[in-house]
C-alpha positions in Angstrom: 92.8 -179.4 -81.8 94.9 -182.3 -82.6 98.5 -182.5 -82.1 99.0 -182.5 -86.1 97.1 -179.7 -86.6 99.0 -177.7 -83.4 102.2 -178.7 -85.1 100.7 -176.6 -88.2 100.3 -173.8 -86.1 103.6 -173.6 -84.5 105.2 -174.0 -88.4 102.8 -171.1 -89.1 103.5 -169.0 -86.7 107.6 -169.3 -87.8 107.2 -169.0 -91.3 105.1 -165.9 -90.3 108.5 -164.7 -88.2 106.5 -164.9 -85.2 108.2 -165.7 -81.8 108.1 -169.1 -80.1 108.3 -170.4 -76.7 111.4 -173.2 -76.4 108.7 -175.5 -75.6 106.9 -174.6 -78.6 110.3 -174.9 -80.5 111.5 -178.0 -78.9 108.0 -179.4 -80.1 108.2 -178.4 -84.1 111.6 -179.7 -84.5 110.2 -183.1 -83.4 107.5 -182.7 -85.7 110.0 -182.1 -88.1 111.8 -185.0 -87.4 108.9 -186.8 -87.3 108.0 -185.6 -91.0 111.6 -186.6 -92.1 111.3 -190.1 -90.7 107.9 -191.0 -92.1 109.4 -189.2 -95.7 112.6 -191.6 -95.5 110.4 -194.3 -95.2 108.1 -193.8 -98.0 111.1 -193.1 -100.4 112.8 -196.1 -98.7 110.0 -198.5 -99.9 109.4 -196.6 -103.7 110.5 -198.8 -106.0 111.6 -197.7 -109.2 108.6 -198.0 -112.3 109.8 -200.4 -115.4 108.1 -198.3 -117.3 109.9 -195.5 -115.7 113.1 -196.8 -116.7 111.7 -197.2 -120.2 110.4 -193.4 -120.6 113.8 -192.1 -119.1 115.5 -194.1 -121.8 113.3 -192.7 -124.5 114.1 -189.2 -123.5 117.6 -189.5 -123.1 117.4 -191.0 -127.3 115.1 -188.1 -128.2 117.1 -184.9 -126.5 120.2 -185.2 -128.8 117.3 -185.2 -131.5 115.4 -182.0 -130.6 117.8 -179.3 -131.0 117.9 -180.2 -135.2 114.9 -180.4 -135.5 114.3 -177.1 -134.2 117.2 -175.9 -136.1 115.5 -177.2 -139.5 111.8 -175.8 -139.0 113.4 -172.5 -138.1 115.3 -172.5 -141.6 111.9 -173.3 -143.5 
């Protein structure tokens, strides 16, 4: 078994309220750590989408639009 897949077990075993040794504590919290480092990381290098920008813009025009439009097919 590799260590990732041991660190699986351990978060298992505590989401399933199941007892662990401090060693096998000590252990998942670096794993966690580990999993919140590589995560910062990632987002750290994301870069935000042009076209994300662009789409976000769109909605934000069309939400102010949707609630009268509603309004009028519901008085047809």
């Amino acid at each position: 078994m590799t260590s990732e897949e041991q660190d699986r077990v351990l978060h298992d075993k505590l989401t399933r309220d199941e007892a662990l040794s401090n060693q096998e504590q000590a252990e998942l919290e670096q794993w966690y750590a580990r999993l919140d480092r590589d995560e910062g990381a990632v987002l750290a290098r994301t870069v935000a989408s042009p076209k994300l920008a662009e789409l976000e813009a769109q909605m934000a025009q069309a939400t102010p639009q949707r609630p009268s439009v509603t309004q009028r097919q519901l008085s047809q």
